[in-house]
PAZAPA-627653 format. One line per 4 residues: number of its first residue (from 0); their letters; for each residue x, z, y of C-alpha. Coordinates in pm, whole numbers, plus 32768, in hexadecimal, padded with zeros to 4 digits. Last residue first. Layout:
# residues N
NUM) A) X Z Y | ...
# end
This chain:
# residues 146
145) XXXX) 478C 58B4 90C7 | 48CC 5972 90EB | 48DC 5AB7 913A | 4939 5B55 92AE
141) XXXX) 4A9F 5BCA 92AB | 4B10 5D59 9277 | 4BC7 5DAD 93B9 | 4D14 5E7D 9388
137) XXXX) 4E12 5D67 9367 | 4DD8 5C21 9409 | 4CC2 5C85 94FB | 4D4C 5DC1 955D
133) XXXX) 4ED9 5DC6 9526 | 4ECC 5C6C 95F3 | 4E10 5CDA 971F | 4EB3 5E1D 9748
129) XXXX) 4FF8 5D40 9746 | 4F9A 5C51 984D | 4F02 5D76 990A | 5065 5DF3 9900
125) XXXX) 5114 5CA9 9931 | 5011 5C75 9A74 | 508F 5DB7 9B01 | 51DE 5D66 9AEB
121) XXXX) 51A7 5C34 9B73 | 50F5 5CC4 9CB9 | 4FE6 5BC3 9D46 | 4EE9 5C3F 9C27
117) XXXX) 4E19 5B5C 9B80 | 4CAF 5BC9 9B88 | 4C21 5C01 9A15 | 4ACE 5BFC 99A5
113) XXXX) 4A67 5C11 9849 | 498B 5BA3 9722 | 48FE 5A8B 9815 | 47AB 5A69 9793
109) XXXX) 4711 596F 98A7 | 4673 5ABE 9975 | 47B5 5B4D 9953 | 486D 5A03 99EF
105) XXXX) 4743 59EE 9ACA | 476F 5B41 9B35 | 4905 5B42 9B8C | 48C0 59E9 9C69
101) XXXX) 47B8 5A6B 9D37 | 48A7 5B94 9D75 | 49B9 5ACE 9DEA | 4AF9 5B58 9D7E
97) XXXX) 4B99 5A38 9D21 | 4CF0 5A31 9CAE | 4C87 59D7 9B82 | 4C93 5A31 99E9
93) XXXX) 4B44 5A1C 9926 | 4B39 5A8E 97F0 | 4A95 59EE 96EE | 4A73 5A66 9568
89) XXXX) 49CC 5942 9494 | 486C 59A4 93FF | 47C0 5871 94BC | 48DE 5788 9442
85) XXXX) 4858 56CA 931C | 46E4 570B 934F | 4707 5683 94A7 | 4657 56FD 95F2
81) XXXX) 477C 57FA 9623 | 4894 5733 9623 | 47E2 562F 971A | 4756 574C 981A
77) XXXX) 48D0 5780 980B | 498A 567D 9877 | 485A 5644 998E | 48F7 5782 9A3D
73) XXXX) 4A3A 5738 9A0C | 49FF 55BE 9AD9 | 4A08 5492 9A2B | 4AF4 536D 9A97
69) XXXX) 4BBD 5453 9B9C | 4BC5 55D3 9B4E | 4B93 570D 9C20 | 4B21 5825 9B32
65) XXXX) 4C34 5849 9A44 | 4BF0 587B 98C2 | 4CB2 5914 97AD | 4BFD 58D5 967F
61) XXXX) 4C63 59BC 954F | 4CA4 596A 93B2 | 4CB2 57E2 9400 | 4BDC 5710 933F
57) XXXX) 4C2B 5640 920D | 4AC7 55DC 91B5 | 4A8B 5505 92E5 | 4B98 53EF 9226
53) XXXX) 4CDD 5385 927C | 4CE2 5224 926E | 4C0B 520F 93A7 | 4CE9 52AE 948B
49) XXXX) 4D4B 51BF 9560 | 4BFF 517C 95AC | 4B10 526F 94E0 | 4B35 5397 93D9
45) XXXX) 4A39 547B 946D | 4B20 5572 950C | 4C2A 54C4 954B | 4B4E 53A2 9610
41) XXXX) 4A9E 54C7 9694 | 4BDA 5543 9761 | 4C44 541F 97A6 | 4B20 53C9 9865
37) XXXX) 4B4B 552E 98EE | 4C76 54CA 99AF | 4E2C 550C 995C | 4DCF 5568 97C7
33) XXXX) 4EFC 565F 9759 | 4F28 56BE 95E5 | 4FBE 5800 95C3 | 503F 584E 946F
29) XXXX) 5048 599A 9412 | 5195 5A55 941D | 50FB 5B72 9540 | 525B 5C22 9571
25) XXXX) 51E4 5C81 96BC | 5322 5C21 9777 | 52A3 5AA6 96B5 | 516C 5AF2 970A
21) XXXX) 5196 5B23 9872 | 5289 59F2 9897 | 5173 58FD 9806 | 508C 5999 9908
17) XXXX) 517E 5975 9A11 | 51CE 57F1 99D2 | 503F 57AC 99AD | 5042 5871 9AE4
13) XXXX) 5136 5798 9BAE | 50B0 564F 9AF5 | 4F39 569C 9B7B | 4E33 5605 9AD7
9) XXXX) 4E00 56F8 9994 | 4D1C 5709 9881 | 4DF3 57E3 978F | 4D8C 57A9 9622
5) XXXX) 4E30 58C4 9545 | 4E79 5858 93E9 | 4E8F 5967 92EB | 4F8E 5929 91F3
1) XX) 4F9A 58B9 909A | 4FAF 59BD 8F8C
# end
């Protein structure tokens, strides 16, 4: 059985580096594709740019998404996930350092699945890390396919 892929939509090295760390201590095996702006983000997603060869049909099994992008903002990322047919269904969880309230309900109010603020502490951010993981990759039953 192939393995989930987790799409982490990340602009910041240091916490792409800490996130990768985090599921790694977290034993979280899935692979964890990284998009550095939301234009990447959607190209993955719907098979476009560099990746056009690999199809919208492959899509990752979660969407981690920060806030605070260049290209396309977080916010924008999703409104386009969930006004398609193809990724409408597709668990999102969005995963800033934000704490704006504005910006926690337009991400519900969008159809983020979940809203996470980093935490500072690594330790802390390992354990949510792995919370995260055992959830959505293990315990929650995906949507169906259309």
């Amino acid at each position: 059985m192939q393995s989930k892929v987790i799409l982490l939509v990340e602009d910041n090295p240091s916490d792409i580096g800490l996130t990768q760390r985090a599921f790694e201590q977290a034993r979280i095996g899935n692979e964890l594709v990284v998009a550095q702006d939301g234009q990447e983000a959607l190209d993955y997603l719907f098979g476009m740019g560099e990746w056009a060869g690999k199809g919208a049909t492959a899509l990752p099994a979660l969407v981690l998404l920060d806030l605070k992008l260049p290209r396309v903002d977080g916010l924008e990322v999703l409104k386009r996930i969930r006004g398609d047919a193809r990724t409408k269904r597709l668990p999102v969880v969005i995963l800033t350092s934000s704490g704006e309230q504005q910006d926690m309900a337009e991400s519900y109010d969008l159809g983020a699945n979940s809203y996470i603020r980093k935490p500072v502490d690594f330790v802390q951010f390992a354990g949510a890390v792995r919370q995260l993981g055992l959830y959505w990759l293990v315990l929650n039953e995906p949507p169906p396919t259309e």
